[in-house]
C-alpha positions in Angstrom: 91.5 52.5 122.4 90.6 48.8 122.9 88.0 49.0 120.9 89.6 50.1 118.1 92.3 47.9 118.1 89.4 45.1 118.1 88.3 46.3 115.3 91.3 47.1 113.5 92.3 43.2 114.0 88.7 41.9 113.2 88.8 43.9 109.7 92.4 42.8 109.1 91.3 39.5 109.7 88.6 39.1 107.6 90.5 40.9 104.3 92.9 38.2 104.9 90.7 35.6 104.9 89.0 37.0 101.8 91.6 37.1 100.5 92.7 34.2 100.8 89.7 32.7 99.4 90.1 34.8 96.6 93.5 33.5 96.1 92.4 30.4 95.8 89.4 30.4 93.5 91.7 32.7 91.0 95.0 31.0 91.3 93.8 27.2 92.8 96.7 28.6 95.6 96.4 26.3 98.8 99.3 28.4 100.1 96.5 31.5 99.7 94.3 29.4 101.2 96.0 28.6 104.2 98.1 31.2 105.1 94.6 33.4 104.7 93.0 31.0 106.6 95.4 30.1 109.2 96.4 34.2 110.1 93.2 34.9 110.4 92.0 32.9 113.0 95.3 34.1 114.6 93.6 37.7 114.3 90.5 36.5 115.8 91.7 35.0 118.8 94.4 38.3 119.3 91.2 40.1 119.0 89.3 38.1 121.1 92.1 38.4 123.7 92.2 42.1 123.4 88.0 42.4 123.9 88.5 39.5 127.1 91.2 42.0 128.4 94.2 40.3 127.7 95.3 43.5 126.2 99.4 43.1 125.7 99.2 39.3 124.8 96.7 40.3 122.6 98.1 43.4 120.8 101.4 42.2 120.8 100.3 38.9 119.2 98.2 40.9 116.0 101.4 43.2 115.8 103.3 40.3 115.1 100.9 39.0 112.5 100.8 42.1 110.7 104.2 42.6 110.7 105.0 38.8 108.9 102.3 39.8 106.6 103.7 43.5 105.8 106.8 41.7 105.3 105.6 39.3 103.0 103.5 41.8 100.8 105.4 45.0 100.9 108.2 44.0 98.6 105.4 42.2 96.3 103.6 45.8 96.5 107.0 47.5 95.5 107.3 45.4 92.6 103.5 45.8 91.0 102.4 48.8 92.5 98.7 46.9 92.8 97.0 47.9 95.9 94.9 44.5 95.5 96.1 42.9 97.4 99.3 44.1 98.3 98.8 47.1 98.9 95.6 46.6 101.2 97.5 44.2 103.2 100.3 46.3 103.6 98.0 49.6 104.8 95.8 48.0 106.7 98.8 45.8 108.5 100.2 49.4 109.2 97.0 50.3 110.6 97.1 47.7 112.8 100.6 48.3 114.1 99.6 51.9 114.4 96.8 51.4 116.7 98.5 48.5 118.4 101.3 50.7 119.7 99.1 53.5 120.4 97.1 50.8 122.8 100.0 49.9 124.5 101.5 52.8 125.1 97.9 55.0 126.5 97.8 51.9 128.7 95.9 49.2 129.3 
């Protein structure tokens, strides 16, 4: 299960910063820039604590990520129905909170 909650925050991670690359070069949003930025390094290194074996600090701390960023694109997905980026945000956050409990409950 480690593993795939490594890889369900390294994918997370990158679509944010992607995003918020993407945010930028469309919009000229620093905010997209930034926030993208800035919460994905904060996926990589809750990743990187999960893979080192730091599994609760780890999951706990890409749960919490994904649940600030659910909460800042699901009402934005509610109001335009786009799954770009909202939407993908919001799945693959839930993804993330899935397989983050699942983690922590089967054990580390």
């Amino acid at each position: 299960m480690h593993t795939a909650l490594v890889a369900s925050l390294s994918l997370y991670g990158l679509l944010v910063f992607v995003g918020g690359i993407i945010g930028y070069v469309k919009a000229k949003s620093r905010a997209s820039l930034i926030s993208g930025i800035g919460s994905a390094m904060l996926l990589g290194i809750a990743s990187s604590l999960v893979s080192s074996g730091n599994v609760r600090i780890g999951a706990g701390m890409g749960m919490f990520i994904a649940l600030a960023l659910i909460g800042r694109f699901f009402p934005a997905f509610m109001k335009t129905k786009k799954v770009m980026p909202a939407g993908m945000v919001v799945a693959l956050g839930a993804v993330v909170l899935v397989v983050g409990v699942l983690t922590l409950v089967m054990g580390t």
